[in-house]
C-alpha positions in Angstrom: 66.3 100.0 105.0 67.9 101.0 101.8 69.8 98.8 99.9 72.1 98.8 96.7 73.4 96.4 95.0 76.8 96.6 92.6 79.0 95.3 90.6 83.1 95.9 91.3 85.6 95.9 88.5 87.0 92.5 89.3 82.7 91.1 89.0 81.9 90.8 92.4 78.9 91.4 93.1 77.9 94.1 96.6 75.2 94.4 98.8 75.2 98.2 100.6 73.5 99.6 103.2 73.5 102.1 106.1 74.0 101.5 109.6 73.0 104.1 112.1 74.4 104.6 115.6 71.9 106.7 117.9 73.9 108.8 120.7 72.7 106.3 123.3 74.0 103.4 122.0 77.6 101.9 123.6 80.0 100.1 122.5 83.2 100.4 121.3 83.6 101.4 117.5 86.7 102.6 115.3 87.2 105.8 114.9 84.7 107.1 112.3 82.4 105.2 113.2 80.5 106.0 116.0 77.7 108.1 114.0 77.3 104.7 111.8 78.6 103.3 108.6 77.9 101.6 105.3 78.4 98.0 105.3 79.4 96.3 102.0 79.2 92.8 101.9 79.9 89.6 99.0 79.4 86.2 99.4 83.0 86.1 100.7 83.6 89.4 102.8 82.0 92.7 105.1 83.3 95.6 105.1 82.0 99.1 106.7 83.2 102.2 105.6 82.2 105.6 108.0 80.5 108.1 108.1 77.6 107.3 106.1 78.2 110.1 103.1 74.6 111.8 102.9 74.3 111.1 99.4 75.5 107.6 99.0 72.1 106.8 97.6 72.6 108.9 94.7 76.6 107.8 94.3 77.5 106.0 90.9 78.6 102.2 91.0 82.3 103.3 90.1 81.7 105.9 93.4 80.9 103.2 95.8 83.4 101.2 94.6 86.1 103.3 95.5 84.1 103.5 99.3 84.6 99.9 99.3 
C-alpha cells in the first residue's frame, strides 16, 4: 500500500492512503465513494475524500491539503 505522510498549515501532521472498492464489494458508501477513496488520518481525526485522483502520488503537500 502506498502511503504519504504531510504536514498541514496549522502542523498537524497526515497519514494518506488509497482505499479501493472492487465492483463486488457491498455496502453502502456516500456518494463518490463507491470506486474508493483516500483516507487521511492524525492522531485526532479520519477523513476520506473520493475518488482516488490518479495522481495523488505525485500531488504536492499544499495539493493534498486542500483534498483534506
Amino acid at each position: 500500500m502506498t502511503q504519504r505522510s504531510f504536514r498541514d498549515a496549522e502542523g498537524t501532521e497526515w497519514s494518506v492512503f488509497a482505499i479501493g472498492r472492487a465492483a463486488h464489494e457491498v455496502g453502502p458508501v456516500r456518494p463518490g465513494l463507491e470506486w474508493g477513496w483516500l483516507t487521511f488520518q492524525s492522531s485526532t481525526e479520519k477523513r476520506r475524500y473520493g475518488p482516488v485522483p490518479a495522481d495523488w502520488t505525485s500531488l504536492t503537500d499544499p495539493e493534498l491539503e486542500s483534498l483534506c
